[in-house]
MARDREN-605236 format. One record per residue (C-alpha): residue number from 1; residue in one letter; y, x, z. Coordinates in pm, 1 decimal, padded with zeros to 6 digits. Layout:
% MARDREN-605236
+-----+------+----------+----------+----------+
:  nr : rest :       py :       px :       pz :
+-----+------+----------+----------+----------+
: NUM :    a :        Y :        X :        Z :
...
+-----+------+----------+----------+----------+
% end
This chain:
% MARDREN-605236
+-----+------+----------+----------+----------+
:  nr : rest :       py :       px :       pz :
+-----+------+----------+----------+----------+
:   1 :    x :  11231.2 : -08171.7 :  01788.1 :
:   2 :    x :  11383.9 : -08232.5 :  02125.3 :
:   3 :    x :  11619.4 : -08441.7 :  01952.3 :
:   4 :    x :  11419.4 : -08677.9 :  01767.0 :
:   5 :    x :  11384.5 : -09004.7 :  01927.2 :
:   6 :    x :  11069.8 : -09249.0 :  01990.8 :
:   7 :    x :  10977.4 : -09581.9 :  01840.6 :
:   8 :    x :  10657.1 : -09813.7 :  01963.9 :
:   9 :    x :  10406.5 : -10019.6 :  01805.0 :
:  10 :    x :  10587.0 : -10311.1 :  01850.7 :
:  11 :    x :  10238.9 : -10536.1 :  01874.2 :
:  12 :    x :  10040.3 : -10308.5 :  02144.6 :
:  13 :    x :  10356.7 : -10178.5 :  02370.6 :
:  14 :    x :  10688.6 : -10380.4 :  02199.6 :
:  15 :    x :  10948.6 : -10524.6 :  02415.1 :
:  16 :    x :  10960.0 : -10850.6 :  02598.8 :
:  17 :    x :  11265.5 : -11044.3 :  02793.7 :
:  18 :    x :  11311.4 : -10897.5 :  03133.6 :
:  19 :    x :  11118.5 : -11083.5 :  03412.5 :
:  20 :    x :  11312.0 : -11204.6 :  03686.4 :
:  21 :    x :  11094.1 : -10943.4 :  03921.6 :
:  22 :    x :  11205.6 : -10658.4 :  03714.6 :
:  23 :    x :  11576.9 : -10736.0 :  03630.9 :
:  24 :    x :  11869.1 : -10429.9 :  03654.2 :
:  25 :    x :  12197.0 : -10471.9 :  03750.4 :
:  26 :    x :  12381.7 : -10377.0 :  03433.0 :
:  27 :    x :  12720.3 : -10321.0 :  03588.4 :
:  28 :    x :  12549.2 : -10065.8 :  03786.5 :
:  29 :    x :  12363.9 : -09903.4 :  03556.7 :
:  30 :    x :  12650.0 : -09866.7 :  03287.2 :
:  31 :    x :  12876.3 : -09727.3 :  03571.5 :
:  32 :    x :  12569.0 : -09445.6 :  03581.4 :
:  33 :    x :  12556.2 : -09410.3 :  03217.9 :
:  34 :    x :  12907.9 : -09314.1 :  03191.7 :
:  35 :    x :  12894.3 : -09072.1 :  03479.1 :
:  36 :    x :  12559.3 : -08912.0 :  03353.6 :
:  37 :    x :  12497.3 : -08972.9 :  03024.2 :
:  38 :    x :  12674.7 : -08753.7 :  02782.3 :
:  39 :    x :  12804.7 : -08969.0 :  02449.4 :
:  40 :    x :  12739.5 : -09260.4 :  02618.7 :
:  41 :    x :  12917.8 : -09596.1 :  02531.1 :
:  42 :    x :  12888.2 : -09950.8 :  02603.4 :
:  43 :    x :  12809.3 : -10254.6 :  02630.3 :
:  44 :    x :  12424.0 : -10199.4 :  02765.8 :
:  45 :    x :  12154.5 : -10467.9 :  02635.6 :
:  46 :    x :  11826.4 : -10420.9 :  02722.3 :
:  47 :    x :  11460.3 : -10529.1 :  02727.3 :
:  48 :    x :  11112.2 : -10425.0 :  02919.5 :
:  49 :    x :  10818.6 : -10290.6 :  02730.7 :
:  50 :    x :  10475.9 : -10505.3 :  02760.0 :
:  51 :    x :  10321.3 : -10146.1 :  02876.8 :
:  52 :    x :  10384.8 : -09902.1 :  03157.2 :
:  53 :    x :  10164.9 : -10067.2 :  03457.9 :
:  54 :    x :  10227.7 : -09742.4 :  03665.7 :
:  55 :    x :  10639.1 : -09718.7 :  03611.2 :
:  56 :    x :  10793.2 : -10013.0 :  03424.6 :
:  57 :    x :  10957.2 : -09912.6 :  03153.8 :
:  58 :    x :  11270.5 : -10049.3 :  02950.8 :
:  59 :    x :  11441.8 : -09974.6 :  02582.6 :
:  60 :    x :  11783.8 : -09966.4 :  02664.1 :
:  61 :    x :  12020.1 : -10047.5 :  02349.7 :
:  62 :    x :  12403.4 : -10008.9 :  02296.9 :
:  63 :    x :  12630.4 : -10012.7 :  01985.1 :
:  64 :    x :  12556.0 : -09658.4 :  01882.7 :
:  65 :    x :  12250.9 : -09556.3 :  02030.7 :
:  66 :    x :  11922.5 : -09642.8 :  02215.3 :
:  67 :    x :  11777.4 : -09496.3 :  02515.8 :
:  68 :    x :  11427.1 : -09542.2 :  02767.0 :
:  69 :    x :  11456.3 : -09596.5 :  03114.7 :
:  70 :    x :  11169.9 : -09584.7 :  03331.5 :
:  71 :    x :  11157.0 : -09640.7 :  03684.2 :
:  72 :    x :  10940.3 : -09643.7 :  03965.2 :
:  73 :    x :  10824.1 : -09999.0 :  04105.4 :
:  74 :    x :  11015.1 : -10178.4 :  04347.5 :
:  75 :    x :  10867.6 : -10196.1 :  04669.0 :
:  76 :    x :  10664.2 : -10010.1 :  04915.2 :
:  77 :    x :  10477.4 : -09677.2 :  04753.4 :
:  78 :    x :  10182.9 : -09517.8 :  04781.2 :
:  79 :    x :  10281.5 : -09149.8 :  04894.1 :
:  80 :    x :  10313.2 : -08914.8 :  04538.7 :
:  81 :    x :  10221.0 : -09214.9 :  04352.8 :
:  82 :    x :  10483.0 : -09354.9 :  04023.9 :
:  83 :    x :  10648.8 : -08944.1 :  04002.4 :
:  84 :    x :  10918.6 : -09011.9 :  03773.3 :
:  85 :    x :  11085.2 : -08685.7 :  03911.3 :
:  86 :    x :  10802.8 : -08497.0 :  03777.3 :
:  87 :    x :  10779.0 : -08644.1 :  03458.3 :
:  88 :    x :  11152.9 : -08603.6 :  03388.6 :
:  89 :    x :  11114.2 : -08235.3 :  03531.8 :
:  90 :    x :  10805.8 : -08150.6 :  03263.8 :
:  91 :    x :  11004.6 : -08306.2 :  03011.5 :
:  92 :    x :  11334.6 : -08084.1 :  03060.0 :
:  93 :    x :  11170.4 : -07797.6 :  03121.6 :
:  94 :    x :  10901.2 : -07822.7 :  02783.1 :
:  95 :    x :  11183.2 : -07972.7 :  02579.8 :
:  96 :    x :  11394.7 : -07688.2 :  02468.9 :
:  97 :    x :  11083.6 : -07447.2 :  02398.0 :
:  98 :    x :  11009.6 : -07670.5 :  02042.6 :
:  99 :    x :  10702.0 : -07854.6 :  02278.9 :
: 100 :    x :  10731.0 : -08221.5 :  02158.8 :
: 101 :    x :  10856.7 : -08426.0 :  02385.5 :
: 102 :    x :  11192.3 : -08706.0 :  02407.6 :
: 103 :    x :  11509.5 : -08567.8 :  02524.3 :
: 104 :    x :  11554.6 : -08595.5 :  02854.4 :
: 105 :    x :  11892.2 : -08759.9 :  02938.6 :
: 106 :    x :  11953.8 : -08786.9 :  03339.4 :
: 107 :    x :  11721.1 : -08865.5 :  03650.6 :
: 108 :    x :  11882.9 : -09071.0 :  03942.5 :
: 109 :    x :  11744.9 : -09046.1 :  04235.8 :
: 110 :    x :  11946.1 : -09332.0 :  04408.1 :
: 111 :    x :  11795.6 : -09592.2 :  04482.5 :
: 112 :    x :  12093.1 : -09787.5 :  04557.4 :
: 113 :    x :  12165.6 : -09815.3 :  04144.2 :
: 114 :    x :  11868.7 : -10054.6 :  04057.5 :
: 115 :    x :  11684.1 : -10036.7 :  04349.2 :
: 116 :    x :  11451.7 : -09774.1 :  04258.5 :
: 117 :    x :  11460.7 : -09371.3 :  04129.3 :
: 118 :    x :  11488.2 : -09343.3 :  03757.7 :
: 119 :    x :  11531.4 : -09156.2 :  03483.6 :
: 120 :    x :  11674.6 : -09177.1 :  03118.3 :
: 121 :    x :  11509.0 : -09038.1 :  02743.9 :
: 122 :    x :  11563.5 : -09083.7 :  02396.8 :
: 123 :    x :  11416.9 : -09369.2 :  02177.0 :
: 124 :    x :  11276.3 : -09257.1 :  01871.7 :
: 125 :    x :  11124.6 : -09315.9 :  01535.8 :
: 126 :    x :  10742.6 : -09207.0 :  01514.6 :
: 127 :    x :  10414.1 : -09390.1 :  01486.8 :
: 128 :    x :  10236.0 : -09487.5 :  01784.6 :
: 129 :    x :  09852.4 : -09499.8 :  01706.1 :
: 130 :    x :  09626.6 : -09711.6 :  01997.0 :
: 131 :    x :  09227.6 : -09726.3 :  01779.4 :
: 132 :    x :  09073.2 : -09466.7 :  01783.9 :
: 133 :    x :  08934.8 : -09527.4 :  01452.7 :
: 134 :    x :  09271.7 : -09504.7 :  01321.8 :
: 135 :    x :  09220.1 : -09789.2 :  01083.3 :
: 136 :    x :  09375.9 : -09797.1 :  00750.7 :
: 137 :    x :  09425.1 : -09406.0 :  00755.8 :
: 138 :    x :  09291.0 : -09183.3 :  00477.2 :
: 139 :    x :  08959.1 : -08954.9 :  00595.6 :
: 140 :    x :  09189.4 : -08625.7 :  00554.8 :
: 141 :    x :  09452.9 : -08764.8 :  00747.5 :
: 142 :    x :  09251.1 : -08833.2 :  01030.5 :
: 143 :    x :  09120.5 : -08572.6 :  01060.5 :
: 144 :    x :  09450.4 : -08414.4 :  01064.4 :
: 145 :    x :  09586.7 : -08639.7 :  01331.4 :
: 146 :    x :  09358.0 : -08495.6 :  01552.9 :
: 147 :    x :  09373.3 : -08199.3 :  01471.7 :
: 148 :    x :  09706.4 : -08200.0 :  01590.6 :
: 149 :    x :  09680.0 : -08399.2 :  01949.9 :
: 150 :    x :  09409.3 : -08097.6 :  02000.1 :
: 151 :    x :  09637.5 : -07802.9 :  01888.4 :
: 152 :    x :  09938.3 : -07991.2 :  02073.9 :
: 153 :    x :  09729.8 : -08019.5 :  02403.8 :
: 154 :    x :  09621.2 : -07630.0 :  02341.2 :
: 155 :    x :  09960.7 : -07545.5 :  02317.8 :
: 156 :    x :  10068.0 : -07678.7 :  02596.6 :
: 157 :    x :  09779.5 : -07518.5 :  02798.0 :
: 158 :    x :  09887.3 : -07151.5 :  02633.6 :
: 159 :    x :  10269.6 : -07216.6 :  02794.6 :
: 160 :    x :  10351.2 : -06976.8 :  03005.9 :
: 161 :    x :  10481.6 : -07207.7 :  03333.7 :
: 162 :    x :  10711.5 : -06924.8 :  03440.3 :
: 163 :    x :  10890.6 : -06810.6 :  03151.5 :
: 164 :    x :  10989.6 : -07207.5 :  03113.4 :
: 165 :    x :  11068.2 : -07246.8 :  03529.2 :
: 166 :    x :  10774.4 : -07426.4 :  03572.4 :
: 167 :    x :  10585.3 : -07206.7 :  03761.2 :
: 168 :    x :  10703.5 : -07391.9 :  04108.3 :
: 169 :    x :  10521.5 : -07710.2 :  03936.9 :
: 170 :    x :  10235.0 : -07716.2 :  04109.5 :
: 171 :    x :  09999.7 : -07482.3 :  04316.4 :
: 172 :    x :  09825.4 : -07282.8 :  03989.4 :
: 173 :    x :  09489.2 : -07298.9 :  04138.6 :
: 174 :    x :  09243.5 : -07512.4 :  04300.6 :
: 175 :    x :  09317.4 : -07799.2 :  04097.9 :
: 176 :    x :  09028.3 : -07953.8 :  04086.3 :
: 177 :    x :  09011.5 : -07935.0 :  04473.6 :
: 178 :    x :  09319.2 : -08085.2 :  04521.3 :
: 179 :    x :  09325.7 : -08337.5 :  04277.7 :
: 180 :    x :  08988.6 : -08449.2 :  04438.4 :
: 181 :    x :  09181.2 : -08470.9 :  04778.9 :
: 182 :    x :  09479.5 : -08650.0 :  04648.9 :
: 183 :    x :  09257.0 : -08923.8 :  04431.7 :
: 184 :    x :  09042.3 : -08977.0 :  04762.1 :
: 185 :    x :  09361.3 : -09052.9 :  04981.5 :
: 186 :    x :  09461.1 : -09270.5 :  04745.2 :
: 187 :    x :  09149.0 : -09468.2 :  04676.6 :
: 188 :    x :  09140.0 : -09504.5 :  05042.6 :
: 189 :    x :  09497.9 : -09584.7 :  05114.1 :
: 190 :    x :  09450.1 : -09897.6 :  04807.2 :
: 191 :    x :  09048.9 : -09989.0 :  04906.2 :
: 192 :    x :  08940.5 : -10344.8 :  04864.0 :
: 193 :    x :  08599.4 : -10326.9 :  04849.6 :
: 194 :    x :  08307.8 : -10116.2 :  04947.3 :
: 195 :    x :  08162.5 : -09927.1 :  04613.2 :
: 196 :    x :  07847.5 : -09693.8 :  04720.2 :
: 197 :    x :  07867.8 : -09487.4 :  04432.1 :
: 198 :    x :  08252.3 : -09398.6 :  04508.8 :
: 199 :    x :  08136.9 : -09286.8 :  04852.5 :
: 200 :    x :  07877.4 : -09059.9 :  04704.7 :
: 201 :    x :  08093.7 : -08935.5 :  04455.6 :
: 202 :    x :  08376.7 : -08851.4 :  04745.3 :
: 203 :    x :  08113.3 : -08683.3 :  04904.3 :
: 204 :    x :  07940.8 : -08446.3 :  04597.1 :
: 205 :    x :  08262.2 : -08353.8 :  04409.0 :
: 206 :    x :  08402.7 : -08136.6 :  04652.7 :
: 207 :    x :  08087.0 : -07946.5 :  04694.0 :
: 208 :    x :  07994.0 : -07890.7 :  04345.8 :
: 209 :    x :  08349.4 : -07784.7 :  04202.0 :
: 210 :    x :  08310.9 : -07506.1 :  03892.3 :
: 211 :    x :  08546.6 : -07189.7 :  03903.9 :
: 212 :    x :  08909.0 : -07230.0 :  03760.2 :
: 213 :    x :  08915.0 : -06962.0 :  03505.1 :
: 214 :    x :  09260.5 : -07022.2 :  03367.8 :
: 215 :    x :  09603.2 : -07223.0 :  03499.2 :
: 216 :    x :  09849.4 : -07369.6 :  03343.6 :
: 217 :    x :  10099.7 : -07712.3 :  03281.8 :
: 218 :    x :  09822.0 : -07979.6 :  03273.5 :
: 219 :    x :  09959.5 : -08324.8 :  03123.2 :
: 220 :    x :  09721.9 : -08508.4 :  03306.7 :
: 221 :    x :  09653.8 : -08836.0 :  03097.1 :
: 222 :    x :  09666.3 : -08694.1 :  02748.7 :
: 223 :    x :  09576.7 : -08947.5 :  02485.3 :
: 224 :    x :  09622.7 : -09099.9 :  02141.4 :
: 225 :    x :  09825.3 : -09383.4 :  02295.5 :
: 226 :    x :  10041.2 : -09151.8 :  02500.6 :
: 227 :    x :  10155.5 : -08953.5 :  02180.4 :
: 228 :    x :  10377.2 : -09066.3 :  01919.3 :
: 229 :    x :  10326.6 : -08919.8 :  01497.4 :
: 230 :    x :  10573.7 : -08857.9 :  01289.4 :
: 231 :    x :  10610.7 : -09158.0 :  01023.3 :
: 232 :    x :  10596.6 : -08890.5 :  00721.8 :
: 233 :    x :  10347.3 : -08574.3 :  00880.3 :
: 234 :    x :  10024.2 : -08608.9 :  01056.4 :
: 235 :    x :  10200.8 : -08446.3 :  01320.7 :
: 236 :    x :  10302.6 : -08476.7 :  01693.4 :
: 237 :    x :  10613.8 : -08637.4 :  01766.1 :
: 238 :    x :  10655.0 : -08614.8 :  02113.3 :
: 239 :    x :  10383.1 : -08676.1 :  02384.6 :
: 240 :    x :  10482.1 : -08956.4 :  02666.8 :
: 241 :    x :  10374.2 : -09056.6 :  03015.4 :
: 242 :    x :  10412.0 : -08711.8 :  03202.5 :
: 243 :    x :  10381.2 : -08869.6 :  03594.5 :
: 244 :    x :  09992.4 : -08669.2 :  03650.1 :
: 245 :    x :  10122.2 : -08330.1 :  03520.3 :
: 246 :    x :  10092.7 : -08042.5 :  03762.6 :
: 247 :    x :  10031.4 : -07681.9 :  03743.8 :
: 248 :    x :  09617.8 : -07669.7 :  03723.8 :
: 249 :    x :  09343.3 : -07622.4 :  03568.8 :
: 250 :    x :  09347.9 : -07654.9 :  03158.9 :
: 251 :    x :  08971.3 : -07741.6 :  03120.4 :
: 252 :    x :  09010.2 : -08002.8 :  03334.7 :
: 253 :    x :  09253.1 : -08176.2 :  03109.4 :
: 254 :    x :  09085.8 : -08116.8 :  02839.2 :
: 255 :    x :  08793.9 : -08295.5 :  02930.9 :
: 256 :    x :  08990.8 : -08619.5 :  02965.4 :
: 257 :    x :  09074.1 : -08578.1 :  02659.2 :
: 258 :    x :  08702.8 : -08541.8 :  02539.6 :
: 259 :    x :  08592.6 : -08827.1 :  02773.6 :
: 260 :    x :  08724.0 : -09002.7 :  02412.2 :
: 261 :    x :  08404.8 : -08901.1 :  02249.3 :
: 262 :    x :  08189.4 : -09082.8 :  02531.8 :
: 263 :    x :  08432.5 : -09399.5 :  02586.7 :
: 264 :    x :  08328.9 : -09688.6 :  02350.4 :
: 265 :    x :  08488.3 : -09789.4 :  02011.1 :
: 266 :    x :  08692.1 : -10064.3 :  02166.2 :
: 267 :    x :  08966.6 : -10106.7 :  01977.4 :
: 268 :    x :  09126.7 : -09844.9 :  02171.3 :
: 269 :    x :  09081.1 : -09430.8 :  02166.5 :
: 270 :    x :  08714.8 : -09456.3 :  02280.4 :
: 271 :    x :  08499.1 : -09333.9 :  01984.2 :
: 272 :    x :  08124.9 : -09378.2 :  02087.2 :
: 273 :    x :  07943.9 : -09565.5 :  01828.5 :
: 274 :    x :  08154.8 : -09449.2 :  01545.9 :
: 275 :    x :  08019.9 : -09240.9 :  01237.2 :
: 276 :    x :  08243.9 : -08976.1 :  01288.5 :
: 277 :    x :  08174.1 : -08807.9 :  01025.4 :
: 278 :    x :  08255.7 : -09104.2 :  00741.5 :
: 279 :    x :  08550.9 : -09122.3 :  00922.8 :
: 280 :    x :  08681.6 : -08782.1 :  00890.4 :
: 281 :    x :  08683.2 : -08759.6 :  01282.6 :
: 282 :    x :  08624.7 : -08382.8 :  01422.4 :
: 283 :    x :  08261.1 : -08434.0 :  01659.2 :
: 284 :    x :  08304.8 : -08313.8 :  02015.9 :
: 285 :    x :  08151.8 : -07996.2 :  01894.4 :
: 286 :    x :  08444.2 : -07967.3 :  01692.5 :
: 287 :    x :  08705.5 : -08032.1 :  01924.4 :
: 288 :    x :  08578.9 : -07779.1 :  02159.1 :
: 289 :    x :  08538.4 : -07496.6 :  01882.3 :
: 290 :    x :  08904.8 : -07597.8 :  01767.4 :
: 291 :    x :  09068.1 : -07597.4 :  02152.0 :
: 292 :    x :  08848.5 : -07247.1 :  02202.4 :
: 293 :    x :  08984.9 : -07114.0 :  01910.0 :
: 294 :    x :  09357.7 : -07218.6 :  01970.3 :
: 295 :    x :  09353.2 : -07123.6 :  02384.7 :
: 296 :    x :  09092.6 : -06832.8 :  02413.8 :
: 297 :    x :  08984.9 : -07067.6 :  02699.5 :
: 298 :    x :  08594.5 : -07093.8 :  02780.0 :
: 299 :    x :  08503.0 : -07414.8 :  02817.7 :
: 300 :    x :  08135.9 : -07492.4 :  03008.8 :
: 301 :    x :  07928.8 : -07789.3 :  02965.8 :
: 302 :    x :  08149.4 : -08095.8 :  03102.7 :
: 303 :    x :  07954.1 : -08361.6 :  03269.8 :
: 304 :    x :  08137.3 : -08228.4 :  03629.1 :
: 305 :    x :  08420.6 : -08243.9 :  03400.2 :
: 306 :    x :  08373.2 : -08596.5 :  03314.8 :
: 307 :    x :  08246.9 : -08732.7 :  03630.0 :
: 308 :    x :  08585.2 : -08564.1 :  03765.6 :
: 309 :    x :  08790.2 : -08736.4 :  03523.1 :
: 310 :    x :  08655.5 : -09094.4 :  03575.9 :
: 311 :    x :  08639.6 : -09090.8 :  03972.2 :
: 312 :    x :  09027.4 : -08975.1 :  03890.6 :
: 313 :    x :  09065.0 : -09236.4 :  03680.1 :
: 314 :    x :  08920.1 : -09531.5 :  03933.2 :
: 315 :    x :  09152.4 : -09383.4 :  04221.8 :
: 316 :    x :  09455.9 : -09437.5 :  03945.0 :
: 317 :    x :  09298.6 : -09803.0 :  03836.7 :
: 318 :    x :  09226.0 : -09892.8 :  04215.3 :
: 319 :    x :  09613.2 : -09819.1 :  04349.3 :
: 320 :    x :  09675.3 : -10086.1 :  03998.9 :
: 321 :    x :  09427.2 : -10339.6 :  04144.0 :
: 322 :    x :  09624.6 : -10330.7 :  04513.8 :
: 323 :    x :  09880.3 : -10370.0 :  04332.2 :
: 324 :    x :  09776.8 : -10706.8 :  04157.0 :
: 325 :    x :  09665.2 : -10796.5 :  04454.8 :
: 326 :    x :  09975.8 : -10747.2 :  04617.5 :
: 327 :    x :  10233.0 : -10891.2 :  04375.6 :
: 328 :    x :  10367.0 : -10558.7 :  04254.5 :
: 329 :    x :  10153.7 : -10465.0 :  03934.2 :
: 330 :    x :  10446.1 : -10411.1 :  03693.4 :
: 331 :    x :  10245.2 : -10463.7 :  03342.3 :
: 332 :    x :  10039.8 : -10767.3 :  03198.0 :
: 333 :    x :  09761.3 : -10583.2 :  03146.7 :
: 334 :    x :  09738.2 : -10479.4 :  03460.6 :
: 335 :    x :  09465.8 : -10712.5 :  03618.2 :
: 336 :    x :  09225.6 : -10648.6 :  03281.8 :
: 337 :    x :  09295.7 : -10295.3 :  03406.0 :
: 338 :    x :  09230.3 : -10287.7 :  03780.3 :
: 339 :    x :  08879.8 : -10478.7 :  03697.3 :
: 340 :    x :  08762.2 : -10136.3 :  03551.2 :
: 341 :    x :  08718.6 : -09977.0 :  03873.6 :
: 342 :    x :  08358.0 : -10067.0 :  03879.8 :
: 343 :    x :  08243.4 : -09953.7 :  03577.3 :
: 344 :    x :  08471.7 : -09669.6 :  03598.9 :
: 345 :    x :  08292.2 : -09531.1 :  03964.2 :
: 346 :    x :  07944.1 : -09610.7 :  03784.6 :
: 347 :    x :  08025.1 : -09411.7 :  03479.5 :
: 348 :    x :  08173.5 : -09102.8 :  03682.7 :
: 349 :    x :  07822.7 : -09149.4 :  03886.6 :
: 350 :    x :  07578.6 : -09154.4 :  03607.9 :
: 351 :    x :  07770.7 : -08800.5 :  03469.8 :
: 352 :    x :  07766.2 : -08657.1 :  03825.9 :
: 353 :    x :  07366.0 : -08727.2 :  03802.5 :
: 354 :    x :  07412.5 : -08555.1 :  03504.1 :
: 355 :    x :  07547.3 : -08279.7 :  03665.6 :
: 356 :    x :  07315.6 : -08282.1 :  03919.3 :
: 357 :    x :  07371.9 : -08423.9 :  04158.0 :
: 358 :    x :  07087.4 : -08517.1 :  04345.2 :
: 359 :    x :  06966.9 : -08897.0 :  04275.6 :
+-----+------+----------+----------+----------+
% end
């Protein structure tokens, strides 16, 4: 599965010409490619995909055989932030145990080659599914889809990190405590505007975190739009976007995943407001009994869960929104993005009230 290579909905994430900002230099690169990339040959063409705000992200064509690039932005960082190390490292290490993901090709961790650390996958042929209504699909097969991003994700969360030399990933526990710690840093390190309910919430998680009962490779950002189908099974291709994974807790993740069920019907994966049940859609009740059943894993009532995930979420859309602000947001998209901080911090507060956390 390793081998099989992934193709994008050319209307939500296709390719554009490369903006002046984000140009390679091709003589570079190729000289790279032939050092690195094993059956590589030339000439390189090459184009940027409309997605990737966090690392921009490029298809990268030659006579015989097309290839991914992604790299971190140009310019100053935020410390951690834009890990393409890590994602090529999950990636390499998941790959040859069957897990889906692209084949991992080479990482290059000179910056003097383009100017920034980057690494090298395969391109290949799938579906990429962005509604999560999944319009146009028959009831069984939707049901089937997700079916399959939920038994993928438990899979991954049943991986033993050691026996694939993960296991120096990440610190296995306190996840939750840490990721609170890094997400705060970051929020502050990228404020540009005073948000009360962010305050509070910096204040409460830390206090109120539930007990880790499990650990394993968390993905981090697991949804429909970071997986890509096969074009003939209602099954997972490969799963993309691996900068957030860590060693940690698996509930956790999961959550994010279920935040789905709570997010509205947008046109994207949110799914409030739908009849789910018309639609062949598993409920939330579902999910859970189907991730139980697959990982053994008990998983409590998740409004911490939730409120974690979105004050997680507004610390990744806030670094975005410095970002626009300062001239370095990779993506077009990106300004639509960084104005859901708000609503993001309000969302995470009204489930940490939830919670209970004191009003």
């Amino acid at each position: 599965m390793a081998d099989e290579t992934i193709d994008f909905d050319k209307e939500m994430v296709g390719t554009v010409a490369v903006p002046d900002a984000d140009t390679l230099d091709l003589d570079r690169l190729t000289t790279w490619f032939e050092a690195n990339v094993e059956g590589f040959e030339g000439p390189i063409s090459y184009s940027k995909f409309k997605g990737g705000q966090s690392n921009p992200t490029y298809r990268i064509d030659t006579p015989n055989r097309s290839y991914v690039l992604r790299r971190q932005p140009f310019g100053k960082l935020l410390p951690s932030a834009h890990a393409v190390d890590r994602e090529y490292k999950a990636m390499s290490a998941l790959g040859p145990t069957g897990f889906p993901v692209p084949k991992t090709y080479g990482l290059c961790e000179d910056t003097d080659v383009i100017g920034s650390m980057f690494f090298v996958m395969g391109l290949a042929d799938g579906r990429s599914l962005w509604n999560g209504a999944l319009p146009g699909i028959a009831k069984e097969d939707r049901r089937a889809i997700y079916h399959a991003m939920i038994d993928t994700m438990a899979d991954l969360h049943t991986t033993d990190p050691a026996k694939i030399g993960m296991d120096d990933f990440g610190k296995p526990q306190d996840y939750c405590a840490r990721q609170i710690a890094r997400w705060t840093k970051q929020y502050r390190l990228s404020e540009t505007e005073t948000i009360p309910e962010m305050d509070r919430l910096i204040e409460w998680l830390p206090e109120t975190i539930p007990p880790q009962h499990e650990s394993s490779v968390v993905h981090g950002d697991y949804r429909l739009d970071n997986l890509i189908f096969k074009k003939d099974a209602n099954r997972v291709l490969a799963v993309l976007d691996w900068e957030l994974s860590t060693l940690g807790d698996p509930v956790a993740d999961f959550a994010y995943l279920m935040l789905n069920w709570h997010n509205p019907a947008d046109g994207r994966a949110g799914l409030l407001g739908l009849d789910l049940e018309e639609l062949g859609i598993p409920s939330q009740d579902e999910a859970v009994e189907r991730y139980v059943a697959r990982t053994g894993y008990p998983v409590p009532p998740m409004d911490w869960y939730f409120a974690y995930n979105l004050f997680r979420l507004a610390g990744i859309m806030q670094g975005i929104k410095k970002r626009v602000i300062d001239g370095t947001a990779s993506s077009a998209h990106a300004k639509a993005m960084s104005e859901r901080v708000v609503p993001l911090v309000q969302r995470a507060h009204q489930f940490a009230l939830d919670a209970g956390m004191p009003a």
